[in-house]
MIKOLGU-900480 format. One record per residue: residue in one letter; x, y, z of N, C-alpha, C, CB in turn. Coordinates in steps of 0.05 Angstrom, whole numbers, padded with zeros to 5 digits, always signed. Glycine has a CB too. Layout:
N
AXYZXYZXYZXYZ;...
***
This chain:
334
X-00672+00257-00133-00660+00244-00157-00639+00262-00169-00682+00237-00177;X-00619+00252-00182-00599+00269-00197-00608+00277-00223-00573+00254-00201;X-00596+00303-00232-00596+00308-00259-00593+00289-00279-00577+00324-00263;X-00615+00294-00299-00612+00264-00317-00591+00280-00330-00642+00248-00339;X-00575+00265-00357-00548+00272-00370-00567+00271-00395-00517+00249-00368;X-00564+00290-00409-00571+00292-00439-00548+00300-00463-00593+00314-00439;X-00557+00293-00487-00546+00311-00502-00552+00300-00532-00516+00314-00494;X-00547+00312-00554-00554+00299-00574-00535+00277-00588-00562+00317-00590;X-00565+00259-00598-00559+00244-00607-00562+00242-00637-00566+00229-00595;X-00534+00231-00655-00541+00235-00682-00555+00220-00689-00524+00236-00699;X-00561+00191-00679-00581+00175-00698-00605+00180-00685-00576+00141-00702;X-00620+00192-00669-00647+00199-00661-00646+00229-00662-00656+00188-00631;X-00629+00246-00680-00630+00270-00684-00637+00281-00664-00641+00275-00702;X-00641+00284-00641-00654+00305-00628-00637+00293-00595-00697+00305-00633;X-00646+00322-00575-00638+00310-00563-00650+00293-00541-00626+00322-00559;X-00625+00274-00529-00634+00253-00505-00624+00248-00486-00636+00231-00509;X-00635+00235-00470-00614+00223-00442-00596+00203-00444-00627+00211-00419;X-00575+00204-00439-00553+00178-00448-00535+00169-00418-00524+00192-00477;X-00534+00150-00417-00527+00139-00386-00486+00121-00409-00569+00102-00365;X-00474+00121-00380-00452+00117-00388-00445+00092-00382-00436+00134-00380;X-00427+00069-00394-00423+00040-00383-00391+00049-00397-00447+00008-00396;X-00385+00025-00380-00350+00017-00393-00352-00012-00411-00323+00008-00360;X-00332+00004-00432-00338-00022-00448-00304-00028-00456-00362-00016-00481;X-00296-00047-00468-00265-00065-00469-00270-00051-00505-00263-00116-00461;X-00247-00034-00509-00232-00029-00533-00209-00038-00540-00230-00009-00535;X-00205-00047-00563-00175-00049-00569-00166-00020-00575-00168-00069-00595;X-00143-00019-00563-00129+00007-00572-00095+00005-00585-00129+00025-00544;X-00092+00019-00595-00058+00013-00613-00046+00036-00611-00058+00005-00649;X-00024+00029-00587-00011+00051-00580+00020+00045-00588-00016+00058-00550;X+00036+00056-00605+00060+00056-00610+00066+00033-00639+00075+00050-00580;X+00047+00023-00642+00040+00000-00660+00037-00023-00645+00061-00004-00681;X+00033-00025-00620+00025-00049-00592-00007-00045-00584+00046-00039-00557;X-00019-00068-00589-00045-00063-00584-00057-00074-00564-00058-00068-00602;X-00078-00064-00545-00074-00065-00517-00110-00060-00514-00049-00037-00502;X-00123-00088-00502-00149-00081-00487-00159-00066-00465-00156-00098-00480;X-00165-00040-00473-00168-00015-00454-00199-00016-00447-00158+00015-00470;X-00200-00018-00416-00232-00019-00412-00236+00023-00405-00243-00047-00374;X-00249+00036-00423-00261+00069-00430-00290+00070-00426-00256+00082-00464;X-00297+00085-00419-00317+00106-00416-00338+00113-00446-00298+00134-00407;X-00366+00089-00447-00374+00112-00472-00408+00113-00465-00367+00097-00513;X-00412+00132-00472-00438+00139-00470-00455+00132-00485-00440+00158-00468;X-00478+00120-00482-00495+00108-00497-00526+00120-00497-00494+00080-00489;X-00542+00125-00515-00570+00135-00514-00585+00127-00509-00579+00142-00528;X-00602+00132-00488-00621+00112-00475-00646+00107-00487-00628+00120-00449;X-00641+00122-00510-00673+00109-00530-00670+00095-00546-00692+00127-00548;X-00642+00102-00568-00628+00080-00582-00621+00065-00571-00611+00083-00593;X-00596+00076-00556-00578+00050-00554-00556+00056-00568-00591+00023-00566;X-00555+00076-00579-00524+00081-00599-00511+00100-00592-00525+00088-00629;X-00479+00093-00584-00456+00113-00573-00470+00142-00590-00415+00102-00586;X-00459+00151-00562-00459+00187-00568-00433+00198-00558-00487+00205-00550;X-00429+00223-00574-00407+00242-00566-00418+00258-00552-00392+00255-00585;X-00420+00254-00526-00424+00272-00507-00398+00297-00491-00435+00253-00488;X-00398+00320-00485-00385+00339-00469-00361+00322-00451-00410+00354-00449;X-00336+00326-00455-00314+00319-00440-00302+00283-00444-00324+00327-00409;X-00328+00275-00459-00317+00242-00461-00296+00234-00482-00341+00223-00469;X-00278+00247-00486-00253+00246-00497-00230+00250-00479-00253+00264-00517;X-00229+00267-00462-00211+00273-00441-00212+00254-00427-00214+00295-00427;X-00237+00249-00413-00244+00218-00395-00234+00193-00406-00277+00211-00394;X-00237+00183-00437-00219+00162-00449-00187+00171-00446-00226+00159-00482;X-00188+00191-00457-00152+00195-00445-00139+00198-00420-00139+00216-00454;X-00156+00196-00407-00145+00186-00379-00134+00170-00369-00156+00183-00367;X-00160+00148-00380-00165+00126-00376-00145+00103-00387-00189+00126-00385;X-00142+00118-00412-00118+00095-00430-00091+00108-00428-00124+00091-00469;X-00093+00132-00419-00064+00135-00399-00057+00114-00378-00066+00163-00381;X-00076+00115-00358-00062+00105-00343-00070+00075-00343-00062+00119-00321;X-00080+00070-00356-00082+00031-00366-00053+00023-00384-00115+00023-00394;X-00048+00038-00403-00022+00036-00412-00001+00040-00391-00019+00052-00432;X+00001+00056-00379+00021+00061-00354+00029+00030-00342+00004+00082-00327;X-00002+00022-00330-00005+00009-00319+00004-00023-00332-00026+00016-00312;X+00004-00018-00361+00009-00049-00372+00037-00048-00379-00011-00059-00401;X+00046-00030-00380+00080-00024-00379+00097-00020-00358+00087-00001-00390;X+00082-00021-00337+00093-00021-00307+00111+00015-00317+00120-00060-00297;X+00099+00029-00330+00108+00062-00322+00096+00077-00295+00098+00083-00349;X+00102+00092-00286+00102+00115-00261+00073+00131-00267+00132+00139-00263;X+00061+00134-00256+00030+00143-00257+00048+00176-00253+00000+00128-00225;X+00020+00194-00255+00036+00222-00261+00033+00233-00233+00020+00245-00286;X+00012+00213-00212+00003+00223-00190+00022+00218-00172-00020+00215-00184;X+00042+00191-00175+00060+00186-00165+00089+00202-00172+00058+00162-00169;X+00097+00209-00194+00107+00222-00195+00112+00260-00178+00103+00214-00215;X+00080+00269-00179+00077+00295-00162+00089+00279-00132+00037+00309-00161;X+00086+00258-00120+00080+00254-00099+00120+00252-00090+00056+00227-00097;X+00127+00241-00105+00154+00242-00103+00171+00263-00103+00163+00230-00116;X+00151+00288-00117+00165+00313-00108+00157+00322-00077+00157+00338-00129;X+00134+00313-00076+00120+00322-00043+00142+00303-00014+00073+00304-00042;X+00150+00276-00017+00158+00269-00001+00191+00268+00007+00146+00252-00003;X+00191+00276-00021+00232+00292-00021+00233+00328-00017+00252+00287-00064;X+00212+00339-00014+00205+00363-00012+00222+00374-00032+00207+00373+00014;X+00216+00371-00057+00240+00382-00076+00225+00390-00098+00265+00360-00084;X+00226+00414-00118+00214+00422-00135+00212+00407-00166+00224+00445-00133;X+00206+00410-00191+00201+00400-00206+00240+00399-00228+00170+00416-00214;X+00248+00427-00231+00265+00430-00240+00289+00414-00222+00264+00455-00244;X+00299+00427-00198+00319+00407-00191+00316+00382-00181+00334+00416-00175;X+00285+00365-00172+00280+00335-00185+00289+00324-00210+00254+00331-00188;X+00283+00331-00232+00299+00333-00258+00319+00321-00250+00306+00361-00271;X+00338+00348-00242+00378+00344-00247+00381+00323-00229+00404+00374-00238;X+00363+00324-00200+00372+00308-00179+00385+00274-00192+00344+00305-00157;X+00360+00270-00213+00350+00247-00218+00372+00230-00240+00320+00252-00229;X+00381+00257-00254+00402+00255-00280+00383+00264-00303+00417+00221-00286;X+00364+00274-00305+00346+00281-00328+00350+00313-00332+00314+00272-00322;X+00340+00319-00361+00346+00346-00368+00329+00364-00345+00338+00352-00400;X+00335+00384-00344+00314+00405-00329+00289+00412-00319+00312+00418-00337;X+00283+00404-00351+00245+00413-00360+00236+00385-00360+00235+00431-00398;X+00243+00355-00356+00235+00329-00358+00213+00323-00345+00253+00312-00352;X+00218+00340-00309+00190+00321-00291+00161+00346-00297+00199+00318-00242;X+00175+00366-00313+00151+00387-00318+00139+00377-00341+00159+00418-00322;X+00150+00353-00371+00131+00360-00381+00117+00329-00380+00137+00377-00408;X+00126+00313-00358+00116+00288-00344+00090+00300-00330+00140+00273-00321;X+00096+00316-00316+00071+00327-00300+00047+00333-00324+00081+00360-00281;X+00057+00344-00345+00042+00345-00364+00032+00342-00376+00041+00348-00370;X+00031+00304-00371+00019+00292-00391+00043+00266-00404+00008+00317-00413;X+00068+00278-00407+00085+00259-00431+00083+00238-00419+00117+00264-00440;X+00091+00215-00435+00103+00184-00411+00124+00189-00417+00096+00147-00415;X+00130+00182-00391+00167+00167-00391+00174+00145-00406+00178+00155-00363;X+00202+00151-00407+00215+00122-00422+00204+00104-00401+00254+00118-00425;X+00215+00079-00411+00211+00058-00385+00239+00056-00371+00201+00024-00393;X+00265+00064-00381+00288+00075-00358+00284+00098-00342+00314+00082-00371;X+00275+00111-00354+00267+00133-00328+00249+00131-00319+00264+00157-00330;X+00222+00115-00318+00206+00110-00305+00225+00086-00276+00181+00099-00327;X+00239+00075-00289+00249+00056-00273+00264+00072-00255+00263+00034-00287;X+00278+00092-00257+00294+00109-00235+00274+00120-00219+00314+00133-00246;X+00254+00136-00232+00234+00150-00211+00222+00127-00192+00207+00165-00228;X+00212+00103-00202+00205+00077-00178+00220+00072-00162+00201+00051-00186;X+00254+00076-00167+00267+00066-00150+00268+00087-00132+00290+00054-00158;X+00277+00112-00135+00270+00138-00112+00249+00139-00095+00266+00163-00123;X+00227+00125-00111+00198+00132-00087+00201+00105-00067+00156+00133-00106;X+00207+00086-00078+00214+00069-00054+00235+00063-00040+00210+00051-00058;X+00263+00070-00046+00281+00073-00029+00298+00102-00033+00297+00049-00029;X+00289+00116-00001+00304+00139+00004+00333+00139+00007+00294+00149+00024;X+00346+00115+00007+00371+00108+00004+00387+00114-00024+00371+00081+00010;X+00370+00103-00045+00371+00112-00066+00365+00144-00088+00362+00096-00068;X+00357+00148-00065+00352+00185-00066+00370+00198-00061+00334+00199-00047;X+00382+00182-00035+00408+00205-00028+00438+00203-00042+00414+00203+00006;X+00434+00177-00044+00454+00175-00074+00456+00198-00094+00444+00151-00093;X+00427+00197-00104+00427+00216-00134+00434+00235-00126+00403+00222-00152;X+00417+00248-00105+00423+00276-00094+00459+00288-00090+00407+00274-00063;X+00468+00260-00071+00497+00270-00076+00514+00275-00101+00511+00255-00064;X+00502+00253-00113+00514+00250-00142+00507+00278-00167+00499+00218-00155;X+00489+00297-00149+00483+00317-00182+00482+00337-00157+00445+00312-00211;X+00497+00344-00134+00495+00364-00116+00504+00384-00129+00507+00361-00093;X+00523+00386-00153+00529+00409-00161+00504+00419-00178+00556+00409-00175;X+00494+00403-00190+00472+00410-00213+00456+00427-00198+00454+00384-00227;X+00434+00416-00170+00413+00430-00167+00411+00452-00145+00395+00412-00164;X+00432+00463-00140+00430+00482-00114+00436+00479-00100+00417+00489-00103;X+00446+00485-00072+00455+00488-00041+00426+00484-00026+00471+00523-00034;X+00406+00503-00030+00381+00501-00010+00362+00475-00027+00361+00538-00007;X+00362+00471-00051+00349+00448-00052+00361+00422-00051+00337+00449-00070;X+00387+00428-00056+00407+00390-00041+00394+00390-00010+00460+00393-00037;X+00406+00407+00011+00391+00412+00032+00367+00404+00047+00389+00429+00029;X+00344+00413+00028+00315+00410+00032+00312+00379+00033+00296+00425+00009;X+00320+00371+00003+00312+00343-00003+00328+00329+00011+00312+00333-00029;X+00359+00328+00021+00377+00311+00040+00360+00308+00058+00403+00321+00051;X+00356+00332+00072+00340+00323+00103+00314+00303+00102+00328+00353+00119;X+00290+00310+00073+00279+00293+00073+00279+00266+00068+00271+00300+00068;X+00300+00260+00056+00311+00225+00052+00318+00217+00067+00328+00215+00038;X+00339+00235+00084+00346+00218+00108+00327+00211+00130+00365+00229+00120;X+00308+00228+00132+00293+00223+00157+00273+00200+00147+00278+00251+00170;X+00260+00203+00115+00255+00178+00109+00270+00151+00116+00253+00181+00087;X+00295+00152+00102+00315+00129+00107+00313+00119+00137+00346+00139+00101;X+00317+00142+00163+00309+00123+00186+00299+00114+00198+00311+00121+00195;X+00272+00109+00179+00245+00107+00181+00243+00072+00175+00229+00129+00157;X+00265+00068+00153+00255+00047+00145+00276+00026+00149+00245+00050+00118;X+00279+00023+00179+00299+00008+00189+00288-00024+00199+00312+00026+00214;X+00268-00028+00177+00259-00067+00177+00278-00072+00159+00223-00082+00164;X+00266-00100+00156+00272-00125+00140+00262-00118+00113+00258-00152+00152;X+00272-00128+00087+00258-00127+00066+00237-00150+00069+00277-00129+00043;X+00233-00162+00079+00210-00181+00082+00188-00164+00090+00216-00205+00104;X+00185-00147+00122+00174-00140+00139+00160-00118+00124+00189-00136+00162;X+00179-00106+00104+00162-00084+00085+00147-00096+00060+00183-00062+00071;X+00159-00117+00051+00141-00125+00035+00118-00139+00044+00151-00136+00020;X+00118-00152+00065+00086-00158+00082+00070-00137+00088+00088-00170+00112;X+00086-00112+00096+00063-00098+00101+00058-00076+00075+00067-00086+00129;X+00072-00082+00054+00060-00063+00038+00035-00085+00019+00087-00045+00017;X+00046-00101+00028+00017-00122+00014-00012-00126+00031+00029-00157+00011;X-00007-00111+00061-00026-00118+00073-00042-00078+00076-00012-00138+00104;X-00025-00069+00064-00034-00038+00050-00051-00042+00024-00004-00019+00040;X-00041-00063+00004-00057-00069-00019-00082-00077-00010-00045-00089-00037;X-00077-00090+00006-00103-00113+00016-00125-00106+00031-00093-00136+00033;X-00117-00086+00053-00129-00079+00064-00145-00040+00070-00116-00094+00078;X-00165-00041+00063-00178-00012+00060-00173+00010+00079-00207-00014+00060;X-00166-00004+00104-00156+00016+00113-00147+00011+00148-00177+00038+00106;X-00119+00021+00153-00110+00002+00171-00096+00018+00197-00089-00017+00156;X-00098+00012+00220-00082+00031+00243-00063+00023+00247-00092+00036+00268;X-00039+00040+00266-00015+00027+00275-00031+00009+00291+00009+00044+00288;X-00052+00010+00304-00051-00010+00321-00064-00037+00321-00056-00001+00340;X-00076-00037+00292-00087-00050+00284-00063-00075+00277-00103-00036+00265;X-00040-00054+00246-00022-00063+00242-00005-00079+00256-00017-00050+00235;X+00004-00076+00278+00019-00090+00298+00008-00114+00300+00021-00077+00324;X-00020-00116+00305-00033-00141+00313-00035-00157+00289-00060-00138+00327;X-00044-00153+00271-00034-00167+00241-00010-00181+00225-00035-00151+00227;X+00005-00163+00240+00030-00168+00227+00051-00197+00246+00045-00135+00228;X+00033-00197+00283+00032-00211+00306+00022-00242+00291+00010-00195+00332;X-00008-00237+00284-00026-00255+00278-00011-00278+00240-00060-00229+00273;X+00002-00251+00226+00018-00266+00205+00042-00282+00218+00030-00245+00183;X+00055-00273+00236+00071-00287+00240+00064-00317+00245+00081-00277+00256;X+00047-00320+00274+00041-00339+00285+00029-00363+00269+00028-00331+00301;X+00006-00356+00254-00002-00367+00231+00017-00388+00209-00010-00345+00218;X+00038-00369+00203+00047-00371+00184+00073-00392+00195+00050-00344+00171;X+00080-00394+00221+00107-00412+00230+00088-00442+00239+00130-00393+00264;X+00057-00448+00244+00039-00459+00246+00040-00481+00220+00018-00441+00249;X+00032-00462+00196+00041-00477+00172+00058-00486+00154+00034-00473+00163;X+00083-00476+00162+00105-00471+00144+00135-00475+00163+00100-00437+00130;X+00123-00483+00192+00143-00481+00208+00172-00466+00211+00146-00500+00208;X+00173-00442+00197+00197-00419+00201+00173-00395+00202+00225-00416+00170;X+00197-00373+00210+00182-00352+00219+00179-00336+00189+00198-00335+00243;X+00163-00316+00178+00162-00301+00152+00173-00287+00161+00142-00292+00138;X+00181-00270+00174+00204-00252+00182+00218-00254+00208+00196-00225+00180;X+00248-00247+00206+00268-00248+00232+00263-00230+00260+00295-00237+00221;X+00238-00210+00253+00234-00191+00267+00231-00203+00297+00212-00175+00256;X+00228-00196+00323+00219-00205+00343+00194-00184+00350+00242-00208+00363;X+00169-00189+00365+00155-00176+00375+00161-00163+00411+00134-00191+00370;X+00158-00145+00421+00152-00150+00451+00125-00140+00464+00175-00138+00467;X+00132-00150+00485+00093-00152+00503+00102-00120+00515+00082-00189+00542;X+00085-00095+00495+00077-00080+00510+00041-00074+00518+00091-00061+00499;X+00040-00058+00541+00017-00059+00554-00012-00064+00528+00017-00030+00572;X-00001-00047+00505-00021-00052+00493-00024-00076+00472-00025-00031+00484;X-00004-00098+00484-00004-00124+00464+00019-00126+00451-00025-00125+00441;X+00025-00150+00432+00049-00146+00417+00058-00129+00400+00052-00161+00408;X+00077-00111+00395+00088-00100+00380+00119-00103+00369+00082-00083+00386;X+00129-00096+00339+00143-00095+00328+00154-00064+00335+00135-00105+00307;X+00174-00060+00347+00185-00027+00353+00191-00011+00328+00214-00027+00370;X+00205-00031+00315+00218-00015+00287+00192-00004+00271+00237-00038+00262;X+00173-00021+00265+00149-00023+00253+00136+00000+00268+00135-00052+00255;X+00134+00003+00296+00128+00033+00307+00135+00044+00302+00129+00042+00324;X+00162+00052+00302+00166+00081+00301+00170+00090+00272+00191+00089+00319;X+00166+00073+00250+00156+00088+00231+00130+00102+00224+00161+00076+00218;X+00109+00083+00242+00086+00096+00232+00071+00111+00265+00065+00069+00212;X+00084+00118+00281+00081+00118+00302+00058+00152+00310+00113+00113+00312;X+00069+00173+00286+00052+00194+00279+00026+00194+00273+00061+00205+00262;X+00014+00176+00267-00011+00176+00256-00036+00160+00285-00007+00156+00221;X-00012+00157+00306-00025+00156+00338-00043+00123+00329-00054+00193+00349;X-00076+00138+00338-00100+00118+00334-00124+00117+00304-00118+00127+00362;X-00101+00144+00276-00105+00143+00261-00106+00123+00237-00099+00157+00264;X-00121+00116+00216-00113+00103+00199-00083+00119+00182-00139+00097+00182;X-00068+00095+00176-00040+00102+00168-00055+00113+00131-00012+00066+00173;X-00040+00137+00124-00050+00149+00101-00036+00177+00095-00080+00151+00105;X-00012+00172+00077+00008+00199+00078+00026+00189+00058+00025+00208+00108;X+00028+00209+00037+00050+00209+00010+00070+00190+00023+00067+00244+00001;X+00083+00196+00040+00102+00186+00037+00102+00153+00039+00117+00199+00052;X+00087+00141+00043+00086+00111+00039+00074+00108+00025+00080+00095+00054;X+00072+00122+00000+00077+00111-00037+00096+00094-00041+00086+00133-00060;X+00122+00100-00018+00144+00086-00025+00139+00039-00014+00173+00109-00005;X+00115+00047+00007+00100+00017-00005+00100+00000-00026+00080+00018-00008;X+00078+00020-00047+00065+00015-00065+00084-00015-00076+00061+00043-00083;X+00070-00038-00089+00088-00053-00102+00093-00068-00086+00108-00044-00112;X+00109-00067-00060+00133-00071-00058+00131-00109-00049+00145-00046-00033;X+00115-00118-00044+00099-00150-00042+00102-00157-00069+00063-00152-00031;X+00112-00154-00091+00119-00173-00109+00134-00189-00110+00121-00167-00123;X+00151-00194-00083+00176-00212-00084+00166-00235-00064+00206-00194-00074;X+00141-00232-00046+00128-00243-00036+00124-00276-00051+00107-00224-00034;X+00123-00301-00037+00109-00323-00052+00087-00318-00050+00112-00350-00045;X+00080-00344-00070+00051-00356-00064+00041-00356-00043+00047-00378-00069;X+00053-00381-00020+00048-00386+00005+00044-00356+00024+00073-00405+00015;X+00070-00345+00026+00064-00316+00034+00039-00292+00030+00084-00305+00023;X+00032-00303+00009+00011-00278+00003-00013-00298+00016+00007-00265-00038;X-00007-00316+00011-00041-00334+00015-00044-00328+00046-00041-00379+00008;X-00026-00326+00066-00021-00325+00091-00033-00305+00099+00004-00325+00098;X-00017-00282+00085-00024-00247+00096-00058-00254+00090-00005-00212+00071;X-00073-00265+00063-00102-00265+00059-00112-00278+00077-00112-00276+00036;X-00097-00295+00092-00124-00305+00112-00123-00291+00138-00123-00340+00120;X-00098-00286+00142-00107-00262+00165-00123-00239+00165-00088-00250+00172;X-00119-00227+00139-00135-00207+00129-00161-00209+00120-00123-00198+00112;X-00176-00224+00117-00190-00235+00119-00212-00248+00132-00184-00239+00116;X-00197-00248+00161-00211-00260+00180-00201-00234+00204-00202-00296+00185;X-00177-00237+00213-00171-00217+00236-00174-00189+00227-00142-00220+00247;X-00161-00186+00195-00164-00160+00192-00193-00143+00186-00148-00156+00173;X-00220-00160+00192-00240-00152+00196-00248-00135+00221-00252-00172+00193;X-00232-00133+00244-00238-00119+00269-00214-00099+00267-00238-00139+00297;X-00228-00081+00291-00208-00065+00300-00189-00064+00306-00210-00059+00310;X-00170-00049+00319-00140-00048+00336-00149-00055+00360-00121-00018+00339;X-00160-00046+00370-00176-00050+00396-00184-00078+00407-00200-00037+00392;X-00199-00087+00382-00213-00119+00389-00192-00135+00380-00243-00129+00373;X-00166-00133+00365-00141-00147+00361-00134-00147+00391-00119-00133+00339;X-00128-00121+00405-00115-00117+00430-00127-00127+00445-00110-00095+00438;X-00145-00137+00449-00167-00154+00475-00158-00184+00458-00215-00144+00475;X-00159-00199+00435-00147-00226+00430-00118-00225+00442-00147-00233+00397;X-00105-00205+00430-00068-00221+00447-00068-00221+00478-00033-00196+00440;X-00097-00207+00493-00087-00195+00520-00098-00227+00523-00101-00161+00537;X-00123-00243+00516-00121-00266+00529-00112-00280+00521-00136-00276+00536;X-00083-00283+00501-00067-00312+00490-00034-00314+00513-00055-00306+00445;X-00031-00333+00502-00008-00327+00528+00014-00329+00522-00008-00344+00551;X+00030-00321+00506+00051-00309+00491+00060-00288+00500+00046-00305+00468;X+00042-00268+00499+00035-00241+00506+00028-00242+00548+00002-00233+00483;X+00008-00257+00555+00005-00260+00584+00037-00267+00599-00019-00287+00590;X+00048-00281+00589+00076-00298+00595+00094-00275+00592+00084-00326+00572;X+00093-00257+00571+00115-00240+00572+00109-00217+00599+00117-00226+00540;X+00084-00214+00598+00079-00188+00615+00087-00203+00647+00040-00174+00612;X+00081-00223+00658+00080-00236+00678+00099-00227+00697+00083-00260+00673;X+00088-00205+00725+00105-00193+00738+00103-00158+00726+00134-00211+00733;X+00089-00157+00706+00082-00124+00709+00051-00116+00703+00100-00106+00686;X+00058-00096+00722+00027-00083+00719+00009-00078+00696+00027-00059+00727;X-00012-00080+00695-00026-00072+00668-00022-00040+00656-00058-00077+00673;X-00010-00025+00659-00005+00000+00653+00030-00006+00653-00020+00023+00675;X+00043-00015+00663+00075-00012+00668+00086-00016+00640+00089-00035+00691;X+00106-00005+00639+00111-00008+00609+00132-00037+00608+00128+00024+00596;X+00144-00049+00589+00164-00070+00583+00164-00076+00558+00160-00094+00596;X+00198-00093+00556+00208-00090+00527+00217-00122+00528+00236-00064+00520;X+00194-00137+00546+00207-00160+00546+00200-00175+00512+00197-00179+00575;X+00214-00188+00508+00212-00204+00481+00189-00230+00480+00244-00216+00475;X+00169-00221+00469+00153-00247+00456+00172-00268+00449+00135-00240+00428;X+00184-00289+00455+00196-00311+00433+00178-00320+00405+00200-00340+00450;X+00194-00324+00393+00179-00343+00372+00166-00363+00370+00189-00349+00359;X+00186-00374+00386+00179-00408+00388+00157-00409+00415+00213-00431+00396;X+00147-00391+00428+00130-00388+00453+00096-00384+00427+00144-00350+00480;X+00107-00367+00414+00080-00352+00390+00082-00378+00370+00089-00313+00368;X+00096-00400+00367+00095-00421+00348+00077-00438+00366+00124-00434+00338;X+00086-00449+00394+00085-00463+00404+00047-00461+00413+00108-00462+00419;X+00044-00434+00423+00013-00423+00430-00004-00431+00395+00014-00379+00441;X+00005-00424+00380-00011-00431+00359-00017-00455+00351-00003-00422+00341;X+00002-00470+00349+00006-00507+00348-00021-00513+00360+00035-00524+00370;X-00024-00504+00382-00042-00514+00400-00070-00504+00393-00033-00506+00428;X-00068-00477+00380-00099-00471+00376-00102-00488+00339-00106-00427+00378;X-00092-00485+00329-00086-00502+00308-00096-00533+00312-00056-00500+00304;X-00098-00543+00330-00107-00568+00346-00140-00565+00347-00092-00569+00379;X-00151-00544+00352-00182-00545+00359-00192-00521+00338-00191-00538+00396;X-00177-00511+00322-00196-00490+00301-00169-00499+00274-00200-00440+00315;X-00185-00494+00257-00181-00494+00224-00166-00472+00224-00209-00492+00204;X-00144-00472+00226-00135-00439+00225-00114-00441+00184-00102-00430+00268;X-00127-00467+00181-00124-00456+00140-00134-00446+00131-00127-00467+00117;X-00163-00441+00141-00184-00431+00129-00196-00403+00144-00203-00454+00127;X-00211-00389+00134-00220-00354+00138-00242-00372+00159-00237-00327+00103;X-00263-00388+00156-00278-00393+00178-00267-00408+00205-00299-00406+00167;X-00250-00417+00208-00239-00433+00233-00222-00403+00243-00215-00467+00225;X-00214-00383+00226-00200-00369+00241-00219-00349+00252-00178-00359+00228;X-00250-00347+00238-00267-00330+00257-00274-00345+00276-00290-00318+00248;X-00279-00361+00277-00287-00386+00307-00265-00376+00328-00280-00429+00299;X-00245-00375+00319-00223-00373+00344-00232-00347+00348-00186-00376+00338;X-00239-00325+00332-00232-00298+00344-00258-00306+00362-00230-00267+00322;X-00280-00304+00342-00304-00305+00365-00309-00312+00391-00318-00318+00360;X-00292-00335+00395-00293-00350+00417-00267-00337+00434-00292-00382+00410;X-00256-00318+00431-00239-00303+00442-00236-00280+00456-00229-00301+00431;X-00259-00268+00434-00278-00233+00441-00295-00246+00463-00305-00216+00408;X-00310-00270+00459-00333-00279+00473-00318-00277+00513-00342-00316+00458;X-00289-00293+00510-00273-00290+00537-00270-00268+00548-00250-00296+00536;X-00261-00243+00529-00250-00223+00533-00279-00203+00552-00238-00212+00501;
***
């Protein structure tokens, strides 16, 4: 059993064990008043809040970053992180950015940002394009070795992120959505949104093309950004610059990515890669190479519209249960 939590309580004078719940406060910050769900500790004989050890710091945490959060400002964690993925220090981040010197030091520290400079720091963590702008633009301000440091790291970001604005915002929504995801998982998801989604809506959600390699369909561009992390779940600062980025997403769109996610994104990379190996989108493209040989032949669309139409005919593929029927009955082939 764990340490029980004690401490005193003023209305049972003495002391007791007090267990902690979250409860909804109003709070009034700036003269704006804002339902903050905090941290209070309560006495388990009474029943009446106690000031227990550190539960003041824990509320200010808490209504830090709930206010952050209801102002759409820059969390402070995100902010460190944007020094980590521009490899650039605290001071010439600052100038890079157009801010005084000491700005991202006393952010780190606790201050909030305006909401204009919160809005520049969002736009840097998600486009490294927009990094290298600033950077050129204040090269005299911050140094020779740190213009340098941080150039190289934007750019190599930047040719990283050679999709579609669609293709990033699907998959940074299928990052929100999903707990935790592989490249090779991803590929097949992003395979499975498509098909789905030209099924119901008859156009494709993104221009991208897939092709049939040995290990199923893939998106190349979509590889070789996340292509480092092998048979790892994808998980690294630098796709903070995600975060968000599915707000431009519809309705229809998001409901789409949920039912794939939902249903396909319940399995592995692996058991995705045994469904495309028996659909025939994927069989049709490989047709004429070996099961190990490599190829860049192109999935069509209208081949991945046309295969779906058809399963769309004998499973519910609107709904999360018709789309486990298909998988089931697919793993069951495999």
């Amino acid at each position: 059993m764990g340490k029980e939590r004690c401490g005193f309580c003023a209305e049972c004078r003495e002391l007791t064990q007090y267990e902690f719940k979250k409860v909804v406060r109003k709070c009034i910050i700036k003269e704006k008043a804002y339902d903050m769900e905090i941290t209070v500790a309560f006495c388990k004989n009474c029943g009446e809040e106690m000031n227990v050890p550190g539960i003041m710091d824990l509320r200010s945490k808490e209504v830090d970053e709930q206010y952050r959060a209801y102002e759409d400002i820059i969390s402070v964690n995100d902010i460190q992180k944007l020094m980590d993925i521009y490899n650039i220090g605290k001071a010439p981040l600052s100038l890079a950015l157009g801010f005084g010197e000491i700005t991202i030091t006393r952010y780190l520290q606790g201050q909030v940002p305006s909401k204009e400079y919160s809005v520049v720091m969002k736009k840097a963590l998600e486009s490294p394009k927009y990094m290298l702008e600033l950077l050129k633009n204040n090269m005299d301000k911050i140094g020779d070795t740190a213009y340098k440091k941080a150039s190289k790291a934007a750019e190599e970001l930047n040719s990283l992120m050679s999709v579609s604005e669609k293709m990033l915002s699907v998959i940074s929504y299928i990052f929100e959505r999903a707990h935790e995801v592989t490249p090779l998982a991803l590929q097949k998801i992003l395979y499975f949104i498509q098909g789905i989604y030209m099924v119901l809506f008859g156009t494709p959600i993104y221009d991208e093309d897939c092709v049939a390699w040995m290990h199923g369909p893939v998106y190349e561009s979509v590889y070789e950004m996340f292509k480092t992390f092998k048979y790892n779940p994808i998980d690294d600062n630098r796709f903070v610059m995600f975060k968000n980025r599915f707000q431009e997403l519809s309705k229809e769109e998001k409901e789409v990515i949920d039912l794939i996610i939902d249903s396909f994104g319940m399995y592995s990379g692996k058991a995705l890669e045994k469904i495309t190996h028996n659909e025939d989108p994927w069989k049709q493209a490989r047709e004429g190479y070996l099961p190990m040989e490599p190829s860049n032949v192109v999935i069509e669309k209208q081949e991945i519209k046309r295969y779906f139409d058809k399963v769309s005919e004998e499973y519910d593929v609107k709904h999360v249960d018709g789309l486990k029927k298909y998988i089931n009955n697919q793993l069951e082939i495999a």
